[in-house]
C-alpha positions in Angstrom: 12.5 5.8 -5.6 13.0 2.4 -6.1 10.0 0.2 -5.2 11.3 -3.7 -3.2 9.5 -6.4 -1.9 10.6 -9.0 0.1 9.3 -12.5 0.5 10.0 -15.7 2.6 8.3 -19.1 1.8 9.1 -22.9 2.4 11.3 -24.2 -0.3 8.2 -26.5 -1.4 6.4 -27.3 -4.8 3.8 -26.2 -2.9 4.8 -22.5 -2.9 5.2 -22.0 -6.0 1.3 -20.7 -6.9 1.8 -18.6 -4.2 5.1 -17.3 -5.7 3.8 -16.7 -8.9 0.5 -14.7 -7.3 3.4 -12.4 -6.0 5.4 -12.3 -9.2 2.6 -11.2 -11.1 1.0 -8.7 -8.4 4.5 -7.0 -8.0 4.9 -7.0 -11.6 1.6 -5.2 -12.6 2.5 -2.3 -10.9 4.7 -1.9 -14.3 1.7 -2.5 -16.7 3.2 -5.4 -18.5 1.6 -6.7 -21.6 -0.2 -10.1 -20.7 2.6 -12.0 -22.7 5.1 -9.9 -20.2 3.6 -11.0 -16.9 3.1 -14.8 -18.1 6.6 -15.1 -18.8 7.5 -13.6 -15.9 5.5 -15.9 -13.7 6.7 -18.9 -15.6 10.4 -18.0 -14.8 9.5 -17.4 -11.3 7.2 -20.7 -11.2 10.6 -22.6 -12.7 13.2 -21.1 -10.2 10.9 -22.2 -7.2 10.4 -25.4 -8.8 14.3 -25.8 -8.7 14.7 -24.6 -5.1 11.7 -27.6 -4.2 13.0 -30.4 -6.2 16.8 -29.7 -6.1 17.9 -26.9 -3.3 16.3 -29.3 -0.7 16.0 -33.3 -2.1 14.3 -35.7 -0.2 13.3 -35.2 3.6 15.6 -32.1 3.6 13.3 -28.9 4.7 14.0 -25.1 3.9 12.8 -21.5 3.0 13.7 -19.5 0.2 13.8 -15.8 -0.4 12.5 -13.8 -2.8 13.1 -10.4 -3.8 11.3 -7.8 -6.3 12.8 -5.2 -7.4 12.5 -2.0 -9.7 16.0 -0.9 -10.8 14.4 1.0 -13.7 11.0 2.3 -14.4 10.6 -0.1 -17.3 12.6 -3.0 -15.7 12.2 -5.6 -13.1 14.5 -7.6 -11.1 13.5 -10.7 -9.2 16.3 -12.6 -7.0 15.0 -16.0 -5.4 17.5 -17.5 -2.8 18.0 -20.7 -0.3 20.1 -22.1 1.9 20.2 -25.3 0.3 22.9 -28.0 -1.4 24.0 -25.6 -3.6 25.3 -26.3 -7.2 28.8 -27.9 -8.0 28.9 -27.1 -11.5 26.6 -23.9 -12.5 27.3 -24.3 -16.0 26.6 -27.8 -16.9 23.5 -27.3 -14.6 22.3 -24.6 -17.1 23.0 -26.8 -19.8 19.4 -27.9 -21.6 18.1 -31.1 -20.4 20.6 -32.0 -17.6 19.2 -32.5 -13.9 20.0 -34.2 -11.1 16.7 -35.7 -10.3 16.5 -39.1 -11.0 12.6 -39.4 -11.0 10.3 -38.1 -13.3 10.2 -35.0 -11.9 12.1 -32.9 -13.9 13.0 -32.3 -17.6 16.4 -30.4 -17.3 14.7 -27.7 -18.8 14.0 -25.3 -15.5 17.3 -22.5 -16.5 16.6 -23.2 -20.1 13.1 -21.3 -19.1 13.8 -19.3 -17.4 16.6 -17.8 -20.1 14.5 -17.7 -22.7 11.8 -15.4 -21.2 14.3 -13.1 -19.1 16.6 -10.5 -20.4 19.7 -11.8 -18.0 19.7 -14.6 -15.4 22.7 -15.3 -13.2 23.1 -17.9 -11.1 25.4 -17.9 -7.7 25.5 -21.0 -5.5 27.8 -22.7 -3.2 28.2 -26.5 -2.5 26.2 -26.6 1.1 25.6 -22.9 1.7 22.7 -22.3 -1.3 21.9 -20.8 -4.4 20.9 -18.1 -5.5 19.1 -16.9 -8.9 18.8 -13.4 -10.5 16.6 -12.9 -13.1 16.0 -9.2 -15.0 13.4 -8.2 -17.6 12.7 -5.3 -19.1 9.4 -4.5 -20.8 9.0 -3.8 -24.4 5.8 -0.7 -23.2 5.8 1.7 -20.1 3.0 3.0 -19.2 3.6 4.8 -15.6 3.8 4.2 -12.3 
């Protein structure tokens, strides 16, 4: 049976300890090596990030979604979604070091993490109707569920 959790919380920097607590309780379920579940957290810490700082800019409120999943005893799937902007151009936003923000916010790094510490991510957005991010991992050691 596969095991799902669903999550809702504001689109806000301010979420994203919270998001990352429920990234890595979901995920220890699966007995990931420590290295595992920091990277993990990270990518999910970096996809909230980008729903705060760029899914809603400015005075602009919203909620994202988050979703755990466990396609396969030794992988995990985590989907994060909003209702915000939306992207115009997913690949040059992928692209290392681009962003919109024109503060000090934000390196242009946020998809570049994530990437390099999931398995797959795919990105899905719409111009004014959100974005949403899908991330998989699977774990190099399975000890049971």
């Amino acid at each position: 049976m596969e095991r799902k959790m669903k999550v809702q919380l504001e689109g806000t920097l301010e979420s994203q300890s919270l998001a990352r607590a429920v990234a890595g309780a979901y995920a220890a379920e699966m007995d990931p090596t420590v290295d595992e579940l920091t990277e993990i957290k990270t990518a999910v810490s970096e996809a909230v990030s980008n729903v705060a700082l760029h899914a809603y800019p400015g005075e602009i409120k919203g909620d994202m979604t988050l979703e755990f999943m466990m396609p396969a005893r030794d992988t995990i799937m985590i989907r994060i979604a909003d209702r915000g902007v939306g992207i115009e151009n997913i690949a040059r936003a992928m692209e290392p070091m681009y962003t919109t923000d024109t503060g000090e916010n934000c390196s242009g790094m946020g998809f570049t993490v994530m990437e390099s510490f999931m398995d797959k991510i795919r990105v899905d957005s719409r111009p004014g109707e959100g974005t949403t991010v899908t991330m998989i991992k699977k774990l190099d050691t399975y000890y049971g569920i």
